[in-house]
VOPAGU-2260 file (C-alpha; in pm, 1 decimal, decimal comma):
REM VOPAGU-2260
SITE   aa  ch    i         X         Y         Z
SITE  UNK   A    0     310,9     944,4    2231,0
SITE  UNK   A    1     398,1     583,3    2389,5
SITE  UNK   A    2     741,4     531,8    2523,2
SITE  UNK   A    3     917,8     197,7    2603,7
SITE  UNK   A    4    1118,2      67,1    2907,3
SITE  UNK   A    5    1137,6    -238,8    2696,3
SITE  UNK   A    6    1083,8    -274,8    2341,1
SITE  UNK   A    7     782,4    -380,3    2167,9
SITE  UNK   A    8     673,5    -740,0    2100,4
SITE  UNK   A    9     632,9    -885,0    1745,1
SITE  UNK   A   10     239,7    -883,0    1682,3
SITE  UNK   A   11     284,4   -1195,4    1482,9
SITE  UNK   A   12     488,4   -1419,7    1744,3
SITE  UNK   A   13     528,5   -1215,4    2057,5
SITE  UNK   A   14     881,4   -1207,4    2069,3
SITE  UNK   A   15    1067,0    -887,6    2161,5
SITE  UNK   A   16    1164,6    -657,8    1874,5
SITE  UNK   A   17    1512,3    -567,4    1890,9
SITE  UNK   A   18    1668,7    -494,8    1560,5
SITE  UNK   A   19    1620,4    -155,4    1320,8
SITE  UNK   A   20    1557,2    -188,9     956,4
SITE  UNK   A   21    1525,4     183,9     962,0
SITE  UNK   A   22    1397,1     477,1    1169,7
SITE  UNK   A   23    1236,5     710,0    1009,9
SITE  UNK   A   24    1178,6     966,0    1327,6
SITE  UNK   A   25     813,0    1109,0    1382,0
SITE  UNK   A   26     546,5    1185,2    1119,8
SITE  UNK   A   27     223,1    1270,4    1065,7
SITE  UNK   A   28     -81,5    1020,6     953,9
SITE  UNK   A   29     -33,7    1017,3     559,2
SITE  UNK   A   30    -349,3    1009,8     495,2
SITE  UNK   A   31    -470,5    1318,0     732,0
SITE  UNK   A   32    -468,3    1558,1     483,4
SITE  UNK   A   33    -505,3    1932,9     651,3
SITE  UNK   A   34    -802,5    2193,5     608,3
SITE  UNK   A   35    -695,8    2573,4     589,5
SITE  UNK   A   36    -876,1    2633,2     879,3
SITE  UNK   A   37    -625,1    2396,2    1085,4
SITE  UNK   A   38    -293,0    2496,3     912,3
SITE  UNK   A   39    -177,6    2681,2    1308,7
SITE  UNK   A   40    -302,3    2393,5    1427,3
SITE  UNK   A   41     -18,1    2117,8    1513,7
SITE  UNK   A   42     -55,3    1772,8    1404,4
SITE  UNK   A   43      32,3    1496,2    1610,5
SITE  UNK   A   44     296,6    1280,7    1516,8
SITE  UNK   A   45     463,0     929,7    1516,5
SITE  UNK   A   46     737,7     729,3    1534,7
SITE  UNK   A   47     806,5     558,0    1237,2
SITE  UNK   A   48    1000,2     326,7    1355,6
SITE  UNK   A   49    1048,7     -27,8    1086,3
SITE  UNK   A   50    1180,9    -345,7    1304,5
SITE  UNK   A   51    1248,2    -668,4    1212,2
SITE  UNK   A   52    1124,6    -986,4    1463,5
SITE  UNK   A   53    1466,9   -1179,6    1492,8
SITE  UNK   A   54    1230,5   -1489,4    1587,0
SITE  UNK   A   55    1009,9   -1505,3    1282,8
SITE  UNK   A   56    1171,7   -1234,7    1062,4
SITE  UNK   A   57     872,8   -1040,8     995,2
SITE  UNK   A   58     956,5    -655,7     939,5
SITE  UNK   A   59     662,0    -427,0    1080,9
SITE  UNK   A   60     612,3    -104,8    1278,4
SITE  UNK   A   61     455,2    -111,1    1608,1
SITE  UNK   A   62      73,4      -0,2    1589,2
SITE  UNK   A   63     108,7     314,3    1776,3
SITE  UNK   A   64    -269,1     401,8    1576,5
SITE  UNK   A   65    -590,3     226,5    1622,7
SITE  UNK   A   66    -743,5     139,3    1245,6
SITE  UNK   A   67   -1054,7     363,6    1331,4
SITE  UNK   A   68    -793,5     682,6    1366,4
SITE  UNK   A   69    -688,4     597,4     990,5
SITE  UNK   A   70    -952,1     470,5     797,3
SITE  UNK   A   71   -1299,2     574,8     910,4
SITE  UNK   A   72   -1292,6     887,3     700,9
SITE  UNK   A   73   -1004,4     747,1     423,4
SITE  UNK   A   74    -890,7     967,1     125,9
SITE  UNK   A   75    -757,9     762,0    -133,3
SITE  UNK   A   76   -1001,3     644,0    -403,2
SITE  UNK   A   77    -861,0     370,9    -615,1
SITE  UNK   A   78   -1051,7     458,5    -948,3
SITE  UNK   A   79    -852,1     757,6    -937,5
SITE  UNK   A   80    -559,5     567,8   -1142,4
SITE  UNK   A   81    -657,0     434,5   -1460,8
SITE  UNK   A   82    -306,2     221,5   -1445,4
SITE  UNK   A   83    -472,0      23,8   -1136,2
SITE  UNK   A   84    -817,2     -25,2   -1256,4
SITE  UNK   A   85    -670,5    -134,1   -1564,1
SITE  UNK   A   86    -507,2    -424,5   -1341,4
SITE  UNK   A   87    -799,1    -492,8   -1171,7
SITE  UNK   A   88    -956,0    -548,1   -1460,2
SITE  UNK   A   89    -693,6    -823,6   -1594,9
SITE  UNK   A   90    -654,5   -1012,4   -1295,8
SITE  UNK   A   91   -1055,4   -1021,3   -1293,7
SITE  UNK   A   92   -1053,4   -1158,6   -1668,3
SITE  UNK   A   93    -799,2   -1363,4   -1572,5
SITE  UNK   A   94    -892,0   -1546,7   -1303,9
SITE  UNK   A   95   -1268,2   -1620,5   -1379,6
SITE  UNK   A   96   -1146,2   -1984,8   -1603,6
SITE  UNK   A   97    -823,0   -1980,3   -1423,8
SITE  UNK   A   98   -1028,6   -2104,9   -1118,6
SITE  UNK   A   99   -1322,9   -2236,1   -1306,8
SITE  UNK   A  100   -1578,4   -2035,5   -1145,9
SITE  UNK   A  101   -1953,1   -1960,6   -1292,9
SITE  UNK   A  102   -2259,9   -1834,7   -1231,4
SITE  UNK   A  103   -2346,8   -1817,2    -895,5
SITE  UNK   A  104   -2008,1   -1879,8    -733,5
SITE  UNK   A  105   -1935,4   -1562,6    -451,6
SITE  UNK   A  106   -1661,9   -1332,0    -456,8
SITE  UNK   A  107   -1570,0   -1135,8    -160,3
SITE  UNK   A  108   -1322,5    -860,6    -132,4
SITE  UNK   A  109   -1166,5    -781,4     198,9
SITE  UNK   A  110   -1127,0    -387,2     124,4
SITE  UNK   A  111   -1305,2    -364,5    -123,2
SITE  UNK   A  112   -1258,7      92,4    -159,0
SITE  UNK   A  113   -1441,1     206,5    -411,3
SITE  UNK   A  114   -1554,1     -91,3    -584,2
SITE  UNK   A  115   -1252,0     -30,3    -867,1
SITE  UNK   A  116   -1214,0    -388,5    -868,0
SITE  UNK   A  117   -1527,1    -599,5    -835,0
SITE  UNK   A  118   -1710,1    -388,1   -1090,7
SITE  UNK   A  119   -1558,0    -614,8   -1339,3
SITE  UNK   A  120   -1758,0    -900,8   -1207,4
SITE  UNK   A  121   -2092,3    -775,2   -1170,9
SITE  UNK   A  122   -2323,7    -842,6   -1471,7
SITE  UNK   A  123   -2155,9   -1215,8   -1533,8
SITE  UNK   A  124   -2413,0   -1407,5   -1254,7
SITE  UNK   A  125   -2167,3   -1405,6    -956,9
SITE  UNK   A  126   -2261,8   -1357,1    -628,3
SITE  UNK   A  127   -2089,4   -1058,3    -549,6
SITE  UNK   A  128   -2003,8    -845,6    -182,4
SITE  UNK   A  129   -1725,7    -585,0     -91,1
SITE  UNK   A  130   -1649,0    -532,3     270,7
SITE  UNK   A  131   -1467,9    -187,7     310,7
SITE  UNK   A  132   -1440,6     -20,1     655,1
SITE  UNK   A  133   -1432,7     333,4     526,8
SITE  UNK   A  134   -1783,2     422,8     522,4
SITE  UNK   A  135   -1758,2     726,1     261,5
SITE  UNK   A  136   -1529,4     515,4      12,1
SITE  UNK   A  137   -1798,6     256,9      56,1
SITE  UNK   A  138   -2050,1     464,8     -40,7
SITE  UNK   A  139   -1880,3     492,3    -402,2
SITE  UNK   A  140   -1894,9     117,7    -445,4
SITE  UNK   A  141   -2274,0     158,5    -345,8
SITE  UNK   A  142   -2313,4     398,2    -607,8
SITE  UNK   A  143   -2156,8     142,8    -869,2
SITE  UNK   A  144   -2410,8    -113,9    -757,3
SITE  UNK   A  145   -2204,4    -297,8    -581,1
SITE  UNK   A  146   -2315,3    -432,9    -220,0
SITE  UNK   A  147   -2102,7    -346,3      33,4
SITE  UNK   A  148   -2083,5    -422,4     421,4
SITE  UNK   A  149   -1897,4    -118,2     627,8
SITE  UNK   A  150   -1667,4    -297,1     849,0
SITE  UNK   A  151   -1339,3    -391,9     976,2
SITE  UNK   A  152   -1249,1    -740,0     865,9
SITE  UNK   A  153   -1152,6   -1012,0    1128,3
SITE  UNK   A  154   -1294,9   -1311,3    1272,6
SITE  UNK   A  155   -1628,8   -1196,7    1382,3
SITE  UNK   A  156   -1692,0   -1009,5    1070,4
SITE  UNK   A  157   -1588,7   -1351,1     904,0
SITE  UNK   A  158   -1875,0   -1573,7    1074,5
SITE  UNK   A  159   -2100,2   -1229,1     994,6
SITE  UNK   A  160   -2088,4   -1282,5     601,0
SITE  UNK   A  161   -2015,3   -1686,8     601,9
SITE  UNK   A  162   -2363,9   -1710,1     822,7
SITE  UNK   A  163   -2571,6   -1413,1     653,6
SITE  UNK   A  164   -2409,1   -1441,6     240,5
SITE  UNK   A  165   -2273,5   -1809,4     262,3
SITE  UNK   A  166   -1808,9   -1897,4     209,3
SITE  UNK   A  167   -1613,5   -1734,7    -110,4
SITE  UNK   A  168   -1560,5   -1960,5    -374,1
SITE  UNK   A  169   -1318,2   -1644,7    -427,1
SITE  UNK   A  170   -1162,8   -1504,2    -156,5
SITE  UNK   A  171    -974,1   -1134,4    -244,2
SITE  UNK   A  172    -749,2    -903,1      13,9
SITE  UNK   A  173    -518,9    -662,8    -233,6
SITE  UNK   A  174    -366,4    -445,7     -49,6
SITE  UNK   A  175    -474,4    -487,6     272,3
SITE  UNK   A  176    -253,8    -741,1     501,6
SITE  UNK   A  177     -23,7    -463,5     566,5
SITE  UNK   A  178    -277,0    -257,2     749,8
SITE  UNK   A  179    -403,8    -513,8     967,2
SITE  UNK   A  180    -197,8    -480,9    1323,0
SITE  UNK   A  181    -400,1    -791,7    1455,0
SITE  UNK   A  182    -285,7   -1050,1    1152,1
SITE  UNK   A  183    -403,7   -1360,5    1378,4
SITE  UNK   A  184    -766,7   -1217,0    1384,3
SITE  UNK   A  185    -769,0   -1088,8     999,5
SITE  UNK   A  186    -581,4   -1425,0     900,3
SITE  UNK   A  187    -815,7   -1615,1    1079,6
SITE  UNK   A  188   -1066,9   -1454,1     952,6
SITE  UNK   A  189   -1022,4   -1523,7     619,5
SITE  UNK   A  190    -947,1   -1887,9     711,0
SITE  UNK   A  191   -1294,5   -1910,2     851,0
SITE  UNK   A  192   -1483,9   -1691,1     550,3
SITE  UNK   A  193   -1318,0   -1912,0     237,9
SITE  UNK   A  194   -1504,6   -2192,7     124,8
SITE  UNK   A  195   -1317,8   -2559,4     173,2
SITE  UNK   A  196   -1218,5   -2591,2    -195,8
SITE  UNK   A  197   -1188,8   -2194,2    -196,6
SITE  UNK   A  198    -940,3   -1962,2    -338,3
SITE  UNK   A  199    -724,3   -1666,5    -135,3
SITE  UNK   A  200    -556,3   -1413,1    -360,9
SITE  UNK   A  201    -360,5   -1137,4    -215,6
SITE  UNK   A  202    -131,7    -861,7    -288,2
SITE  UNK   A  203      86,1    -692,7    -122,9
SITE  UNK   A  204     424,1    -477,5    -153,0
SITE  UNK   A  205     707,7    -724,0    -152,7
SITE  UNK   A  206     956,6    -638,7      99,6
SITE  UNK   A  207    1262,3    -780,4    -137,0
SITE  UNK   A  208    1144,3    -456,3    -343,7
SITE  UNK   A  209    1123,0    -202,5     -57,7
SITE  UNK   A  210    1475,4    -359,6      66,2
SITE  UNK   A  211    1622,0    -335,2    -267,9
SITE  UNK   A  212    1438,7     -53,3    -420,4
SITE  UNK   A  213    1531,0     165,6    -118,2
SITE  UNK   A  214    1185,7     211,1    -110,1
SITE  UNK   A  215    1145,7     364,3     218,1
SITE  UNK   A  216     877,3     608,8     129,7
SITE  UNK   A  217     624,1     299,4     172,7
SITE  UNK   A  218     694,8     264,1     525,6
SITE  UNK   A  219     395,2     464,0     678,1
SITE  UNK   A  220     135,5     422,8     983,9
SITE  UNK   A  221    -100,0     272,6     771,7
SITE  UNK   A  222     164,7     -22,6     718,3
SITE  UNK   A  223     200,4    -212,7    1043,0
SITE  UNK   A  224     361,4    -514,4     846,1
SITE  UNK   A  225     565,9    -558,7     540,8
SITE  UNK   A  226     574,7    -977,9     368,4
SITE  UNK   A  227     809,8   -1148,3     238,8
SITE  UNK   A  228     689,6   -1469,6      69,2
SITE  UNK   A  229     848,1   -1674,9     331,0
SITE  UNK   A  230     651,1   -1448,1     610,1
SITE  UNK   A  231     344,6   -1416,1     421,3
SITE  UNK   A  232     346,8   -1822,8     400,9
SITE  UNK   A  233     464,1   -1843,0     757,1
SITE  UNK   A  234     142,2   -1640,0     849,3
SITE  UNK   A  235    -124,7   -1787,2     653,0
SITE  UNK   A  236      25,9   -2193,6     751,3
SITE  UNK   A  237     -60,4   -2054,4    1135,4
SITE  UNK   A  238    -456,8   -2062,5    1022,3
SITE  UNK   A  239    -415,3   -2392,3     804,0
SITE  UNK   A  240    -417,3   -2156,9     479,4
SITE  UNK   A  241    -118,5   -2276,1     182,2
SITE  UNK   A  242      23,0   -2077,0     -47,7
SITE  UNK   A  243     -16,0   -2272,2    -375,2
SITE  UNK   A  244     125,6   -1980,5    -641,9
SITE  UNK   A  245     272,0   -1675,2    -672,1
SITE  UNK   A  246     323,2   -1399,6    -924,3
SITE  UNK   A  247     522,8   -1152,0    -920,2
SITE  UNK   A  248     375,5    -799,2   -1027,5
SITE  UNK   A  249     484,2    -444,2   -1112,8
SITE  UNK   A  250     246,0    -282,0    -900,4
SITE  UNK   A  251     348,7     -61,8    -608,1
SITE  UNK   A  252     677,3     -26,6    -705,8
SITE  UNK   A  253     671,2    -470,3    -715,1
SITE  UNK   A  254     437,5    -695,4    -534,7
SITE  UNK   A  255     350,1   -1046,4    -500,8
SITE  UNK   A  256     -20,4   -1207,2    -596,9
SITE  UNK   A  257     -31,2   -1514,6    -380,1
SITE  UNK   A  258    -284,3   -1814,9    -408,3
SITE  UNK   A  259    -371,4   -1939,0    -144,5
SITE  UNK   A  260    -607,4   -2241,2     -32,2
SITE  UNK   A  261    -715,3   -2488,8     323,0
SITE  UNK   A  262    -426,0   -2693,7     397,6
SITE  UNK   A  263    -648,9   -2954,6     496,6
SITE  UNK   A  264    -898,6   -2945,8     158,9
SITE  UNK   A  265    -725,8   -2756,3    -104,8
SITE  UNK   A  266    -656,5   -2967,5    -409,6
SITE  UNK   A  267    -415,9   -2707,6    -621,4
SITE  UNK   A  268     -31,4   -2839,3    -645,2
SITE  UNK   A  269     231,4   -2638,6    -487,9
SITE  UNK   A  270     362,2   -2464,6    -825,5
SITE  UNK   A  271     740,8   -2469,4    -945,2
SITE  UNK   A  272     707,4   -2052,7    -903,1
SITE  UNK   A  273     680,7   -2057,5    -508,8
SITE  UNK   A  274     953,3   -2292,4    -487,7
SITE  UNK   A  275    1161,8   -2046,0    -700,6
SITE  UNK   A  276    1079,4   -1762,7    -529,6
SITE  UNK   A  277    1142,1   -1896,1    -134,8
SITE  UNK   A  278    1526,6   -2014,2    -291,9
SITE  UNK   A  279    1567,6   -1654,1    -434,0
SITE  UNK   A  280    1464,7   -1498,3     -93,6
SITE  UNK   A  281    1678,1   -1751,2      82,6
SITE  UNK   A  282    1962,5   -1677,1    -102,0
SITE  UNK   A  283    1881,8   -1291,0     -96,3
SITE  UNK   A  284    1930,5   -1335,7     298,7
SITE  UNK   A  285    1514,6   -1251,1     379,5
SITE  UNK   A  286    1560,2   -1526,7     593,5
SITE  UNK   A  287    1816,2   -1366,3     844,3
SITE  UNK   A  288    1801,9   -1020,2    1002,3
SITE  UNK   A  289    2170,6    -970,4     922,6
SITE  UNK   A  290    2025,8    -879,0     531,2
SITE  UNK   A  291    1906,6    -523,7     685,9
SITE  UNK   A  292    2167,7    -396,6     847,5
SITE  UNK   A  293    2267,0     -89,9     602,9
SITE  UNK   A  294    1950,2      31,8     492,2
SITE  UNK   A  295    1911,5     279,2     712,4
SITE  UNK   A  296    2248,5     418,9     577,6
SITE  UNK   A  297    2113,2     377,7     200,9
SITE  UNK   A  298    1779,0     564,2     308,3
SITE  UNK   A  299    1979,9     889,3     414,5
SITE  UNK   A  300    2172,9     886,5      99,1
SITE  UNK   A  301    1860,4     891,2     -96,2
SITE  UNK   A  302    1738,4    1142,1     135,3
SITE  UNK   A  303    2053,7    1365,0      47,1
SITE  UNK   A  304    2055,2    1317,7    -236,7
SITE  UNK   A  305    1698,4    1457,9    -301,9
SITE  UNK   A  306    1726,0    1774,7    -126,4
SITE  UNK   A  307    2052,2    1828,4    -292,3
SITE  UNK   A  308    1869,8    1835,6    -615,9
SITE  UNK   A  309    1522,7    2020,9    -504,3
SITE  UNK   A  310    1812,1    2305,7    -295,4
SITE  UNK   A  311    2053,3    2317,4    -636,4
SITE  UNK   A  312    1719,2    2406,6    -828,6
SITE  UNK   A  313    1595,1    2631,7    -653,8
SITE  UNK   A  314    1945,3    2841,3    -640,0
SITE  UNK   A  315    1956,0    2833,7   -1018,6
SITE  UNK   A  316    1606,0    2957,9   -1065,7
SITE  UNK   A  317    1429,4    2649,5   -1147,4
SITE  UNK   A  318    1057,8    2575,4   -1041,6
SITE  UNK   A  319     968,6    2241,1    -867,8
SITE  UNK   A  320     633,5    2146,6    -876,1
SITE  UNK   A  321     500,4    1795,5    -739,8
SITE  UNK   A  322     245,0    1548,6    -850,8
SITE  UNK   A  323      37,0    1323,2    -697,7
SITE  UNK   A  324     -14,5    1338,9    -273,4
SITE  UNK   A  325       7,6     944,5    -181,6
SITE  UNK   A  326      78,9     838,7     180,2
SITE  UNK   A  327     450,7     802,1       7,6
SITE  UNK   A  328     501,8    1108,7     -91,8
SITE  UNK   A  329     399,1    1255,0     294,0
SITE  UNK   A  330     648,7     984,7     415,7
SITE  UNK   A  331     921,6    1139,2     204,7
SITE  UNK   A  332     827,7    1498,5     206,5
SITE  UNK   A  333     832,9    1465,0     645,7
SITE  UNK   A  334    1178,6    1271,6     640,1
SITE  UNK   A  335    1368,8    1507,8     398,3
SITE  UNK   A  336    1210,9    1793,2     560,9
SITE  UNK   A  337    1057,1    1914,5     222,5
SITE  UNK   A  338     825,3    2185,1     259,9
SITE  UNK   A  339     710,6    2488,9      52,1
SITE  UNK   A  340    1067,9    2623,0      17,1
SITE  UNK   A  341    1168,9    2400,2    -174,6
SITE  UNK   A  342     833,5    2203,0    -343,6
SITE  UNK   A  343     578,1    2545,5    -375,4
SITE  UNK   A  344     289,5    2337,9    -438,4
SITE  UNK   A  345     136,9    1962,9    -520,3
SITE  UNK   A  346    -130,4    1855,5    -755,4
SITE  UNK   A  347    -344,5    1574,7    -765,0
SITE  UNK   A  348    -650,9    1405,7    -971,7
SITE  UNK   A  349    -843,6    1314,0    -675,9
SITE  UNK   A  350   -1087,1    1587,3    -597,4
SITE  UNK   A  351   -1128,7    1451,9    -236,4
SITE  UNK   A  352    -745,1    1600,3    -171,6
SITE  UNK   A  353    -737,0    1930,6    -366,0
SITE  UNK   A  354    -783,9    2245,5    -134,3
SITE  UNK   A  355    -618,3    2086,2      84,9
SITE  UNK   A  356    -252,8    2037,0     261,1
SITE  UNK   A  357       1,5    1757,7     292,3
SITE  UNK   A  358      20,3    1595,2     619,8
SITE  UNK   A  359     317,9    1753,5     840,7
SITE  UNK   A  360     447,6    2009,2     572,6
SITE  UNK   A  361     191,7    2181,7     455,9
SITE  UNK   A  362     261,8    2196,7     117,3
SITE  UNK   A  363     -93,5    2293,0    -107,6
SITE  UNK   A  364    -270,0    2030,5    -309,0
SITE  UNK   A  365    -387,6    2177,9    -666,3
SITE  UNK   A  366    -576,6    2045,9    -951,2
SITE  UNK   A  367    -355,7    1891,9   -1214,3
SITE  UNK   A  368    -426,5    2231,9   -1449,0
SITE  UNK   A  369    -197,4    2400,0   -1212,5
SITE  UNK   A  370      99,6    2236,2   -1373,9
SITE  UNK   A  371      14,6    2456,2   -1689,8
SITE  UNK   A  372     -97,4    2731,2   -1533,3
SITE  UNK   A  373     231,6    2782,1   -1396,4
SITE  UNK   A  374     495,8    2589,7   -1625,4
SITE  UNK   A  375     777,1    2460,2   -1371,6
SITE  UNK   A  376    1088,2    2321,1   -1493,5
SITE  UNK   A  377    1052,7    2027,4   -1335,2
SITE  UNK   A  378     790,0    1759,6   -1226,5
SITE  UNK   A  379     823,5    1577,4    -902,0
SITE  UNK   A  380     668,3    1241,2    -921,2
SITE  UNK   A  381     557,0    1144,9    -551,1
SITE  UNK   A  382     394,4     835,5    -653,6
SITE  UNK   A  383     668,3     692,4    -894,5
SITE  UNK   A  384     538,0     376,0    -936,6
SITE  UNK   A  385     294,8     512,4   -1133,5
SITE  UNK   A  386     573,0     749,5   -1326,8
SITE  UNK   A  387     480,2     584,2   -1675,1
SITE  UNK   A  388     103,0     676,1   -1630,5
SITE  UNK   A  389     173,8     995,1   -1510,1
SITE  UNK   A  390     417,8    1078,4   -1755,0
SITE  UNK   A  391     206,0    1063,3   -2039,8
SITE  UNK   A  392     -92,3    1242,6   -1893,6
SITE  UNK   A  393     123,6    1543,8   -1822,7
SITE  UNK   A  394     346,9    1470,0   -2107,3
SITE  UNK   A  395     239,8    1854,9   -2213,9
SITE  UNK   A  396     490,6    2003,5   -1963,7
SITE  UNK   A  397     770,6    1922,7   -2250,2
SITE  UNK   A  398     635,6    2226,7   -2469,9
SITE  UNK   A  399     793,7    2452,7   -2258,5
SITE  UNK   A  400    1100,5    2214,2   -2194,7
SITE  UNK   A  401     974,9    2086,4   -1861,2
SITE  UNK   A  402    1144,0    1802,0   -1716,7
SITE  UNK   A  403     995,3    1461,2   -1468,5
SITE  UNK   A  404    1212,2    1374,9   -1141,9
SITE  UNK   A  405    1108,2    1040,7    -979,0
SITE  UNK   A  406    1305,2     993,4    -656,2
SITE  UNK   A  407    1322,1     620,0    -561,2
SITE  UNK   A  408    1529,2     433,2    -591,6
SITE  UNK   A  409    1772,7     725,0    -706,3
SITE  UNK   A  410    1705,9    1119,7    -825,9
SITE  UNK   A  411    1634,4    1043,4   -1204,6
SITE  UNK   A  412    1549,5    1326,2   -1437,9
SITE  UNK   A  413    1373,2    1233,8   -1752,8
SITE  UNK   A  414    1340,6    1466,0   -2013,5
């Protein structure tokens, strides 16, 4: 594990990181899901460690883990929630006349997974391609006839598809800024891949959210940076990409979908939305690192607060089981020191995690059934921002009186 005689350096403008949003001590990869066969075996862990750049103000974690270590052989499918493919799915239908495009204009998505998204485009005449670096979650796009190129996305891969597929008309990245710990390579990259009258959309957590949502439990290796709208815009303009719109999006607990296009050749007016939403985040304080000072004291009372709960039920009786396995929930489970004790067992629709353990504690990973086999009291939602899809496929466990928890931003019990 890397120690410092001097602190890290901001990976977007080299400047020494000095201030704590929060530090969440050492965990596991939340994605490394354990085999039976390696449960005496100990993991290794990480500090998870979230600073903010006092230069440039963007918030990140230092990349303590290469990209190969977390995403050559990834776990999470993204077909695997019906609430997200259902999004895909709009903003596909969405922004086909939105950005006037038509047969034969090409779409490329930078992490792509399992083709959840671009699905929705095949069969309409578009030039299609998914470039996802996770070789067996590639393999499920293939499967859906999608073509897919297995690599990590930066400025070589860039020239790569310009030179052998020809520029995106379309340009997509959901999801995927945040796990990039070289952004001048990725964001150059995508400079260099999008046509000159192109279109950039992205998503991505918005850090107002996490700040304000207490949302700590999205702060994991995977994430080496989290974007404000005013970072996010301070990145792209440092590869001549603008930031034309912006929506603002439930997803993830809230993100932002930004447009983006060249600087130089872009045509698309600056909309009255991104000039709303840079004076919201200037008067929120996102532009001064005085804003975070106090999280950390907010994420330990969450952090109390559910153990109080999970400890209280358990000395009345009550059974706890949890749903879902996201990288959040390992991020929460680790810091709260959550293990079998206290949450017996997990279960989760992706067949790619059942047999197997949580990163760090151990706790079992079941098939959804489980939840009826056994009949807890409660429910713990791991991945609460998808509560209200969750909710109603398990919306059986009220037969026998069983109750939901969702822990962010607060312990919440719904009956």
């Amino acid at each position: 594990m890397p120690t410092h005689d001097s602190p890290p350096s901001c990976r977007f403008c080299g400047a020494p990181l000095r201030d704590t949003v929060v530090d969440l001590g050492v965990s596991p990869l939340c994605e490394k899901y354990v085999t039976a066969d390696r449960l005496a075996v100990a993991e290794p862990r990480y500090p998870l460690h979230l600073w903010v750049c006092r230069a440039c103000l963007l918030v990140q974690i230092e990349a303590l883990v290469t990209p190969q270590e977390l995403f050559d052989d990834y776990a999470y499918f993204s077909s695997y929630s019906d609430s997200w493919v259902a999004h895909a799915r709009a903003y596909c239908a969405a922004v086909v006349p939105r950005l006037g495009l038509a047969a034969g204009s090409r779409i490329v998505e930078i992490a792509s997974n399992d083709g959840y998204l671009l699905q929705h485009f095949t069969g309409h005449g578009f030039a299609v391609l998914g470039v996802e670096p996770a070789a067996n979650v590639a393999a499920a796009a293939a499967a859906r006839g999608i073509p897919t190129e297995v690599r990590y996305f930066g400025r070589e891969t860039a020239a790569y598809i310009r030179d052998g597929y020809g520029s995106a008309d379309l340009l997509i990245a959901n999801n995927v800024l945040a796990h990039v710990p070289d952004l001048h390579d990725f964001v150059s990259g995508l400079a260099r891949l999008l046509a000159p009258g192109g279109v950039l959309t992205m998503e991505f957590p918005h850090l107002l959210q996490l700040v304000e949502q207490v949302q700590f439990d999205t702060i994991y290796h995977e994430h080496f940076s989290y974007f404000s709208c005013l970072t996010a815009e301070r990145v792209l303009a440092a590869h001549g990409l603008a930031i034309f719109d912006v929506e603002e999006l439930p997803t993830h607990g809230g993100s932002l979908r930004v447009y983006a296009q060249h600087a130089s050749t872009g045509s698309r007016l600056t909309t009255d939305r991104v000039v709303s939403l840079r004076g919201r985040e200037r008067v929120g304080g996102y532009d001064r690192v005085e804003t975070y000072a106090g999280f950390g004291q907010r994420v330990q009372e969450v952090r109390r607060a559910l153990v109080d709960f999970l400890t209280r039920a358990k000395a009345d009786g009550k059974q706890v089981a949890g749903y879902g396995a996201p990288g959040k929930g390992n991020t929460l489970l680790n810091y709260c020191g959550i293990g079998t004790t206290l949450l017996p067992y997990t279960v989760d629709r992706n067949p790619h995690k059942q047999g197997l353990y949580t990163p760090g504690m151990r706790i079992p990973i079941h098939h959804p059934d489980r939840i009826a086999e056994t009949r807890p009291d409660y429910v713990l939602i791991l991945p609460w921002n998808l509560k209200d899809e969750i909710m109603g496929q398990m919306a059986g466990i009220r037969e026998w009186g069983g109750r939901f928890v969702v822990p962010i931003p607060s312990v919440e019990v719904f009956e």
